[in-house]
N, CA, C and O atoms as a GROMACS GRO file, in nm:
protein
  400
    1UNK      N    1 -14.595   4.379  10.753
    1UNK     CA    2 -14.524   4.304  10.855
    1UNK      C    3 -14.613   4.187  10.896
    1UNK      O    4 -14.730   4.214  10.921
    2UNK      N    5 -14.575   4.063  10.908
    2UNK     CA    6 -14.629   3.930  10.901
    2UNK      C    7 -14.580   3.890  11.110
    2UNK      O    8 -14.501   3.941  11.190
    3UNK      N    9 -14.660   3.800  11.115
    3UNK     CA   10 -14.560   3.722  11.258
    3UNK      C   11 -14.585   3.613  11.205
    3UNK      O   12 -14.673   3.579  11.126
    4UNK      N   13 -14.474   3.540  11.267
    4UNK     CA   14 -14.477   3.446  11.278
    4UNK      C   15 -14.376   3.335  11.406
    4UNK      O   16 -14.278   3.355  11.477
    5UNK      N   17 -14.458   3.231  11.382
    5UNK     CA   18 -14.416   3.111  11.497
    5UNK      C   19 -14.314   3.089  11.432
    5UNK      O   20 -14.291   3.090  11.311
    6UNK      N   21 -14.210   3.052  11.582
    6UNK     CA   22 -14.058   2.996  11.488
    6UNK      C   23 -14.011   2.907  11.590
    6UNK      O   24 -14.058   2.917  11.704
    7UNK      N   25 -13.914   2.812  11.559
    7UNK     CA   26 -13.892   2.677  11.583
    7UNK      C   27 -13.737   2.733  11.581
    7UNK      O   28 -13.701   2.772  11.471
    8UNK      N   29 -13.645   2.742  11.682
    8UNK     CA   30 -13.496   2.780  11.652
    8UNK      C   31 -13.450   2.727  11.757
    8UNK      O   32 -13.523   2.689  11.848
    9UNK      N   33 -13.283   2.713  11.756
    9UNK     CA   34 -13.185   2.639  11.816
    9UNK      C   35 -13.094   2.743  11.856
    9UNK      O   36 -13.080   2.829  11.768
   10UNK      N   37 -13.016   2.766  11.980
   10UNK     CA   38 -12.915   2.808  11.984
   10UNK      C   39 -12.802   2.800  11.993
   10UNK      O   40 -12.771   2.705  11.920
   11UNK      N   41 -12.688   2.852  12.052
   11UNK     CA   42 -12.553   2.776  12.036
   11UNK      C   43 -12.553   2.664  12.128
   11UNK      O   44 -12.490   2.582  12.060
   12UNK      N   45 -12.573   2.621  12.205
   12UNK     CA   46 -12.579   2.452  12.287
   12UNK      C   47 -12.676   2.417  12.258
   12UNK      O   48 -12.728   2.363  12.356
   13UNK      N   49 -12.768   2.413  12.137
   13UNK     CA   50 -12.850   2.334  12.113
   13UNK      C   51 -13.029   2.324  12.191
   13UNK      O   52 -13.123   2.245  12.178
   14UNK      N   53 -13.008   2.422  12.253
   14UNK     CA   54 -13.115   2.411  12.328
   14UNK      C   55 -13.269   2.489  12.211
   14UNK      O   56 -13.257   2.589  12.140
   15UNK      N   57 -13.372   2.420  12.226
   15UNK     CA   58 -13.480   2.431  12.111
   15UNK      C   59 -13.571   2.541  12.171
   15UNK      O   60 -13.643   2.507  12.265
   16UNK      N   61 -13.574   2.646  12.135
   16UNK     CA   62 -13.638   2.797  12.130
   16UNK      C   63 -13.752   2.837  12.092
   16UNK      O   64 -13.740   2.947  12.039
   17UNK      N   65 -13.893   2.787  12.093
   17UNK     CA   66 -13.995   2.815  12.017
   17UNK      C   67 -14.036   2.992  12.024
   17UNK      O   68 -13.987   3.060  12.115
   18UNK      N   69 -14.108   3.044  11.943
   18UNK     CA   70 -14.122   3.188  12.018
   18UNK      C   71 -14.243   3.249  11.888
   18UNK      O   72 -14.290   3.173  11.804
   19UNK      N   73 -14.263   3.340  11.892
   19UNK     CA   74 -14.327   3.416  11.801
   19UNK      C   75 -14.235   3.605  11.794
   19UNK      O   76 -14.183   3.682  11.876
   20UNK      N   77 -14.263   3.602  11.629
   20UNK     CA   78 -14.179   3.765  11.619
   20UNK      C   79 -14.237   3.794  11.477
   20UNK      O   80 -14.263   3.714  11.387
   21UNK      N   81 -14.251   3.936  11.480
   21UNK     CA   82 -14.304   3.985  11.363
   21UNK      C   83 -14.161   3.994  11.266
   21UNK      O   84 -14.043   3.983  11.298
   22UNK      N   85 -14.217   4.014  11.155
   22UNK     CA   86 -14.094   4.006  11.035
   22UNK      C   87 -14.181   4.073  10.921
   22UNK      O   88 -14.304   4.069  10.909
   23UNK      N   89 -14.079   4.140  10.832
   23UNK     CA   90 -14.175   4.143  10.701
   23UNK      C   91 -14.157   4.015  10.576
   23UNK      O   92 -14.219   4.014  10.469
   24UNK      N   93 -14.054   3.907  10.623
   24UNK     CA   94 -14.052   3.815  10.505
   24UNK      C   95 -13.991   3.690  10.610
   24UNK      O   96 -13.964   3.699  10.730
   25UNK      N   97 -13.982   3.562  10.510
   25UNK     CA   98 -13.900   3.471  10.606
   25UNK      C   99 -13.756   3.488  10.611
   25UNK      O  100 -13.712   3.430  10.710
   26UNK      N  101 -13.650   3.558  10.530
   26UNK     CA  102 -13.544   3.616  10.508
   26UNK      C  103 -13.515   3.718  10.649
   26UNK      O  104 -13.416   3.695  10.717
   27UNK      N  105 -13.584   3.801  10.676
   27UNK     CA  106 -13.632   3.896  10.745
   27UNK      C  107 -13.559   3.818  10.917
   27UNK      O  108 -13.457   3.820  10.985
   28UNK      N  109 -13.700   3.756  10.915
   28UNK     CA  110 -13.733   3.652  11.044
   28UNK      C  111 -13.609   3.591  11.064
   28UNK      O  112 -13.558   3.602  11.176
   29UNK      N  113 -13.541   3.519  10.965
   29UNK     CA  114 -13.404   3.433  10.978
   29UNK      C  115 -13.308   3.514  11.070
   29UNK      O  116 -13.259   3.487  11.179
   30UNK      N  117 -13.295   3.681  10.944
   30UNK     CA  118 -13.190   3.751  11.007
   30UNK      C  119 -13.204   3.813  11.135
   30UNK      O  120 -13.105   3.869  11.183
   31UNK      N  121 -13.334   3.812  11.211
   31UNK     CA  122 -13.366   3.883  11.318
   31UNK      C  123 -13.298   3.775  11.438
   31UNK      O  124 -13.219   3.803  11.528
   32UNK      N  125 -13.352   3.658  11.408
   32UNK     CA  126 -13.333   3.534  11.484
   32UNK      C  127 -13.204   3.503  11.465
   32UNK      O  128 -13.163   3.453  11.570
   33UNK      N  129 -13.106   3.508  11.373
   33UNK     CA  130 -12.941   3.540  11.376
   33UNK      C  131 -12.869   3.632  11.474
   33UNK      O  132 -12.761   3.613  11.529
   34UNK      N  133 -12.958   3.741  11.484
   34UNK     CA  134 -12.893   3.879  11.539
   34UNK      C  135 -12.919   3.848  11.702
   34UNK      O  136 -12.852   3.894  11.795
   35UNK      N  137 -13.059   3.738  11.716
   35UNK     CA  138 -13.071   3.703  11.910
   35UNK      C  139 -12.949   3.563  11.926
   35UNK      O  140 -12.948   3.485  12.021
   36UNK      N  141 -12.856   3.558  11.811
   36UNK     CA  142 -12.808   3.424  11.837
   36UNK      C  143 -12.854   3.271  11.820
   36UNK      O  144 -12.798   3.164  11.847
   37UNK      N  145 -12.970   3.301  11.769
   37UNK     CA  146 -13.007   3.143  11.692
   37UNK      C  147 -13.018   3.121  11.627
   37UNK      O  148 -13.007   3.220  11.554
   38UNK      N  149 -13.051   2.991  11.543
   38UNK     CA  150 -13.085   2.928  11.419
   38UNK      C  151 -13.202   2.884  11.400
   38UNK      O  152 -13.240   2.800  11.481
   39UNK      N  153 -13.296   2.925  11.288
   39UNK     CA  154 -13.403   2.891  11.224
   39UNK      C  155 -13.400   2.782  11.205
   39UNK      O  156 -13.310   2.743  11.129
   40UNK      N  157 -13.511   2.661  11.274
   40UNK     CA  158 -13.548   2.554  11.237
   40UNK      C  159 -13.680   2.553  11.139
   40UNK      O  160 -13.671   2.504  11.026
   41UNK      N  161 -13.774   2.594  11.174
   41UNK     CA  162 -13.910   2.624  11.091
   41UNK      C  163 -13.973   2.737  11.118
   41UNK      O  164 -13.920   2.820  11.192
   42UNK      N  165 -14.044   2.749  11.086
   42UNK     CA  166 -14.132   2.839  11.082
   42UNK      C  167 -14.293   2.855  10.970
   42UNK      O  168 -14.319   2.826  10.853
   43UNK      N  169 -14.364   2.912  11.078
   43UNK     CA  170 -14.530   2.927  11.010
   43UNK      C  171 -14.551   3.061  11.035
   43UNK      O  172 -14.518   3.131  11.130
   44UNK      N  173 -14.620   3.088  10.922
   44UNK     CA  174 -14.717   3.233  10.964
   44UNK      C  175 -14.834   3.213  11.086
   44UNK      O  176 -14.923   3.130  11.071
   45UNK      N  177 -14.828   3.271  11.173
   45UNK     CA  178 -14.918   3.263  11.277
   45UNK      C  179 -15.041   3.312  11.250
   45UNK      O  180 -15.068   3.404  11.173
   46UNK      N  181 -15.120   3.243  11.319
   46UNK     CA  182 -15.283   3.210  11.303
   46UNK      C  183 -15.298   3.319  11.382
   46UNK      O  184 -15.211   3.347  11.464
   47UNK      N  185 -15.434   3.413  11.364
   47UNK     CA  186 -15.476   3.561  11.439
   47UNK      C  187 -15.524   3.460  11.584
   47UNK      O  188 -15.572   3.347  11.571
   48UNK      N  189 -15.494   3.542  11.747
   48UNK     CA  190 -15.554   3.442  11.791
   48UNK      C  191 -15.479   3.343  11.842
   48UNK      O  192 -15.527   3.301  11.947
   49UNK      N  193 -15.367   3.283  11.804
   49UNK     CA  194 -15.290   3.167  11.788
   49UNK      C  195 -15.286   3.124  11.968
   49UNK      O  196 -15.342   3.022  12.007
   50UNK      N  197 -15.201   3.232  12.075
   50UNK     CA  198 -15.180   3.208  12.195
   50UNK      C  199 -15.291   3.254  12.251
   50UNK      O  200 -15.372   3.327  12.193
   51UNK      N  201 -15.305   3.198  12.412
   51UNK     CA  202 -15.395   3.254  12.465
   51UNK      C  203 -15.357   3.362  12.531
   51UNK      O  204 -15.243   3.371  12.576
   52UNK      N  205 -15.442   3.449  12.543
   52UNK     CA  206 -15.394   3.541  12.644
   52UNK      C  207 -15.294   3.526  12.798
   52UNK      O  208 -15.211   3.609  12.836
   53UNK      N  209 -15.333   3.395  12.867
   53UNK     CA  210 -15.235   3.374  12.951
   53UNK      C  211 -15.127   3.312  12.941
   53UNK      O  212 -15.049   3.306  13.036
   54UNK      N  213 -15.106   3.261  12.835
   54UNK     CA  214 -14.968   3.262  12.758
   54UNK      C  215 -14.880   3.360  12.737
   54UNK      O  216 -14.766   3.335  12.697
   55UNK      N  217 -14.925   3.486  12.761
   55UNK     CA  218 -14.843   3.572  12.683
   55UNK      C  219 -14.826   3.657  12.867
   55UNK      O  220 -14.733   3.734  12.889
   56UNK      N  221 -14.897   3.635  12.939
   56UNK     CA  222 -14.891   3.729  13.044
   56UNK      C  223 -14.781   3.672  13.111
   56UNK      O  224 -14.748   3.554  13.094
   57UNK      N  225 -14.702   3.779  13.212
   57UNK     CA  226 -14.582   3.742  13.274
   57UNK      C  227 -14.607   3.731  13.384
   57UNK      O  228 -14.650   3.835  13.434
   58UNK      N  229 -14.596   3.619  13.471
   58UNK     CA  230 -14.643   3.582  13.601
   58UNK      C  231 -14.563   3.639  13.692
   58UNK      O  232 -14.453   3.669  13.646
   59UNK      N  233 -14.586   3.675  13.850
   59UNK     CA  234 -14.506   3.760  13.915
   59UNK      C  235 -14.395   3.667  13.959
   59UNK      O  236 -14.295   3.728  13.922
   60UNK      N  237 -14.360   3.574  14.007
   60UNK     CA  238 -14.268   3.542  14.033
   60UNK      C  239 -14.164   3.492  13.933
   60UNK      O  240 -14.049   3.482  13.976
   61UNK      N  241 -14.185   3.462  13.822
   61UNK     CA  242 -14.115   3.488  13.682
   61UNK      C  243 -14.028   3.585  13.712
   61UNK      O  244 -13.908   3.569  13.733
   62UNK      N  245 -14.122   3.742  13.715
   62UNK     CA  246 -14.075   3.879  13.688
   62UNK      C  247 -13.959   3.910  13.801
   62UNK      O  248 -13.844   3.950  13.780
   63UNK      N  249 -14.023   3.880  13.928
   63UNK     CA  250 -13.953   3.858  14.064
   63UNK      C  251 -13.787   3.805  14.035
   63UNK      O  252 -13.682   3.869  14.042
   64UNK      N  253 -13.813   3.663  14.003
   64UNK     CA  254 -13.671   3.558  13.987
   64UNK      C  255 -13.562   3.622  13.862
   64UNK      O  256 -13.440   3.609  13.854
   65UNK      N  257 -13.656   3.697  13.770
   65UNK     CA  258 -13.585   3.746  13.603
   65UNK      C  259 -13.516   3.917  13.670
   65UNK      O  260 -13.416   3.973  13.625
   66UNK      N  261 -13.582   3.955  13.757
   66UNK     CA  262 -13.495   4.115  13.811
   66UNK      C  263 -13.395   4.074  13.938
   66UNK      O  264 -13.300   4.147  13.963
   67UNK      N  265 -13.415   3.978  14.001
   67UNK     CA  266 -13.344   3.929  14.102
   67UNK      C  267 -13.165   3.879  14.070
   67UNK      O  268 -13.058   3.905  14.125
   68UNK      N  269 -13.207   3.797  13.953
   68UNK     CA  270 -13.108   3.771  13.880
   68UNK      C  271 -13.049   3.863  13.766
   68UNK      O  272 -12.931   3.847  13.735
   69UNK      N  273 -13.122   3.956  13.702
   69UNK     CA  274 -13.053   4.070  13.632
   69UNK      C  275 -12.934   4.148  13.706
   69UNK      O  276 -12.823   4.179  13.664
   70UNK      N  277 -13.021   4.178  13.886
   70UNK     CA  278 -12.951   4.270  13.964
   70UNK      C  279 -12.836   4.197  13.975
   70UNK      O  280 -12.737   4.251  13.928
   71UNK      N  281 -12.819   4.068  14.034
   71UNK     CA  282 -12.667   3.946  14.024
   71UNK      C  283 -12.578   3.991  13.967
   71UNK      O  284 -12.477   4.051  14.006
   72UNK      N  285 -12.634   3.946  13.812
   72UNK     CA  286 -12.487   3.938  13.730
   72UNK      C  287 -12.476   4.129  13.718
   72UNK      O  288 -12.366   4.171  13.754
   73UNK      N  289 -12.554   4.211  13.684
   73UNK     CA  290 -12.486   4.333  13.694
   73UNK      C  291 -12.393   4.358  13.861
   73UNK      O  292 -12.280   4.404  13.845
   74UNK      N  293 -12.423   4.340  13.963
   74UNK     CA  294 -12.333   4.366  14.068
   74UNK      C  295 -12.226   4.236  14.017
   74UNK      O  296 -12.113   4.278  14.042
   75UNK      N  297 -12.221   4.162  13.984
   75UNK     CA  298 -12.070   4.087  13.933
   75UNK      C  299 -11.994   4.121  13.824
   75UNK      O  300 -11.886   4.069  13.798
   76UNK      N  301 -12.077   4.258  13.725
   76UNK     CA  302 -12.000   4.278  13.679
   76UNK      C  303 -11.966   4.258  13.513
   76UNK      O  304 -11.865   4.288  13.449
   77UNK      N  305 -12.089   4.199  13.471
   77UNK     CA  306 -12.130   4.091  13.357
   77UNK      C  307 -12.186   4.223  13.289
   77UNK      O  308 -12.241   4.311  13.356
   78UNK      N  309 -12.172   4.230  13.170
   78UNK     CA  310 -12.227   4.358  13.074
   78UNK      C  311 -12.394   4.315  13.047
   78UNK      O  312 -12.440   4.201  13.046
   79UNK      N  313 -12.466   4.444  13.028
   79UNK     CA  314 -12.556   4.386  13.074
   79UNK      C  315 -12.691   4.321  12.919
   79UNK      O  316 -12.805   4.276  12.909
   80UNK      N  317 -12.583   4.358  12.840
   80UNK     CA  318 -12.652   4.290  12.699
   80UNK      C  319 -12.605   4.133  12.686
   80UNK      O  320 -12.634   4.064  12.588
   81UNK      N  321 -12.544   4.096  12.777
   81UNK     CA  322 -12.477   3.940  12.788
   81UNK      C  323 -12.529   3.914  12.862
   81UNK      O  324 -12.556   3.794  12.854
   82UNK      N  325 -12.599   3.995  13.017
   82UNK     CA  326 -12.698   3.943  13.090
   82UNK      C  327 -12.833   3.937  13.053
   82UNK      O  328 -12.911   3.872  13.122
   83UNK      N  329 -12.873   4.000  12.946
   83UNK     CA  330 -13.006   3.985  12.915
   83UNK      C  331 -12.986   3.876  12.800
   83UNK      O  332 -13.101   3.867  12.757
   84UNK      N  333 -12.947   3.832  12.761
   84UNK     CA  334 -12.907   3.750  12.636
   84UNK      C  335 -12.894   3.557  12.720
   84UNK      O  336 -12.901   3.441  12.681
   85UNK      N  337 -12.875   3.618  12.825
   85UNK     CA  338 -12.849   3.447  12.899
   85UNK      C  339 -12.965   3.434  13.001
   85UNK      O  340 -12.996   3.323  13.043
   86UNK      N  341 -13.022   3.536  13.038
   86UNK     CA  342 -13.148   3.537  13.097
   86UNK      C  343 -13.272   3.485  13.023
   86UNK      O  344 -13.366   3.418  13.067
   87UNK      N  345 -13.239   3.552  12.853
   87UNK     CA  346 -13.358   3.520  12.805
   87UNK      C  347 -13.361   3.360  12.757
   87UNK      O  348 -13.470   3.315  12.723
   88UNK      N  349 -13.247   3.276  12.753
   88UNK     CA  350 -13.242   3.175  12.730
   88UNK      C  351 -13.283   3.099  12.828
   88UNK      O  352 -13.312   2.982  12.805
   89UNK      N  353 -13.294   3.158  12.965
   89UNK     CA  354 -13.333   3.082  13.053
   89UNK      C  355 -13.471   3.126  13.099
   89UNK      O  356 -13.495   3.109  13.218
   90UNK      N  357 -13.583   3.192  13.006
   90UNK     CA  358 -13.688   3.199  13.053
   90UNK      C  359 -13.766   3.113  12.928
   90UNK      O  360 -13.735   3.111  12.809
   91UNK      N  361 -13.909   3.024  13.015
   91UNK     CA  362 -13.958   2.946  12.939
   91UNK      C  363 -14.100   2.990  12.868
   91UNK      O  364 -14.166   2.914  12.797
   92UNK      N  365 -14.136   3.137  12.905
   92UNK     CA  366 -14.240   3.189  12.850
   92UNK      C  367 -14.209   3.251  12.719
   92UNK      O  368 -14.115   3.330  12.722
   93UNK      N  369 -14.282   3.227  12.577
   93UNK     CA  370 -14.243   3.306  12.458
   93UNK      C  371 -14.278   3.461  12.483
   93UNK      O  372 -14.183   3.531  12.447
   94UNK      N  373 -14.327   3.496  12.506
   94UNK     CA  374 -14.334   3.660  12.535
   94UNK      C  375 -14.288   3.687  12.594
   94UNK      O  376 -14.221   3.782  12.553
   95UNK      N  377 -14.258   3.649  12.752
   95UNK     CA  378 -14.111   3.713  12.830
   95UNK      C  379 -14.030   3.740  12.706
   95UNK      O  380 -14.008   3.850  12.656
   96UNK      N  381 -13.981   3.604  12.655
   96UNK     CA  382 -13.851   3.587  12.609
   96UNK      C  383 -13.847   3.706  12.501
   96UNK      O  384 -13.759   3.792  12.501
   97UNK      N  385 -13.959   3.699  12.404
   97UNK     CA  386 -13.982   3.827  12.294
   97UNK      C  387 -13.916   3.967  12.367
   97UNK      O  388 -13.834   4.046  12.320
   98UNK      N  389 -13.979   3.967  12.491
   98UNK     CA  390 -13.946   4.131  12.523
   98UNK      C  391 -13.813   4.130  12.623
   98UNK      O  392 -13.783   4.235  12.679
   99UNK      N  393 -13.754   4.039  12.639
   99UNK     CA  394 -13.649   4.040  12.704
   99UNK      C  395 -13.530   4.050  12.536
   99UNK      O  396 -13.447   4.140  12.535
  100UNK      N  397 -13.533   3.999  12.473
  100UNK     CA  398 -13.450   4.030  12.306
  100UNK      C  399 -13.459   4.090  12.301
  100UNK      O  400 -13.418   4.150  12.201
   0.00000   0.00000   0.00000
């Protein structure tokens, strides 16, 4: 199993950078199909690549991302469509990894 950095688009176009393990680039494509986007590029990632506080989830992130989970579930919104529009709207790549 490889990771790698990926460069993807989703349905309005909005540009997705992120990192995800895969065992091939075939792999990676179809994983990144299945969160709803499209493969623009991609590299094998460098050991090392992010820094550690890159990857950490800051509290008011976490705060604003459960605040708004609780929302759309009391409105009623299923909640794999709420995590799916949440994660588009978070700008950290590791949130976003573990919110997919």
């Amino acid at each position: 199993m490889f990771t790698f950095d990926y460069k993807a688009v989703d349905n309005y176009g909005k540009v997705i950078l992120g990192r995800l393990n895969a065992s091939n680039d075939a792999d990676l494509e179809m994983r990144l199909s299945r969160m709803g986007l499209d493969l623009v590029n991609f590299r094998t990632a460098r050991a090392g690549g992010w820094q550690l506080s890159l990857n950490r989830v800051k509290r008011p992130e976490l705060i604003t991302f459960c605040f708004h989970l609780e929302q759309l579930t009391r409105a009623g919104v299923p909640i794999l469509e709420s995590l799916g529009d949440l994660r588009d709207s978070v700008n950290n790549p590791r949130f976003r990894d573990v919110i997919a």
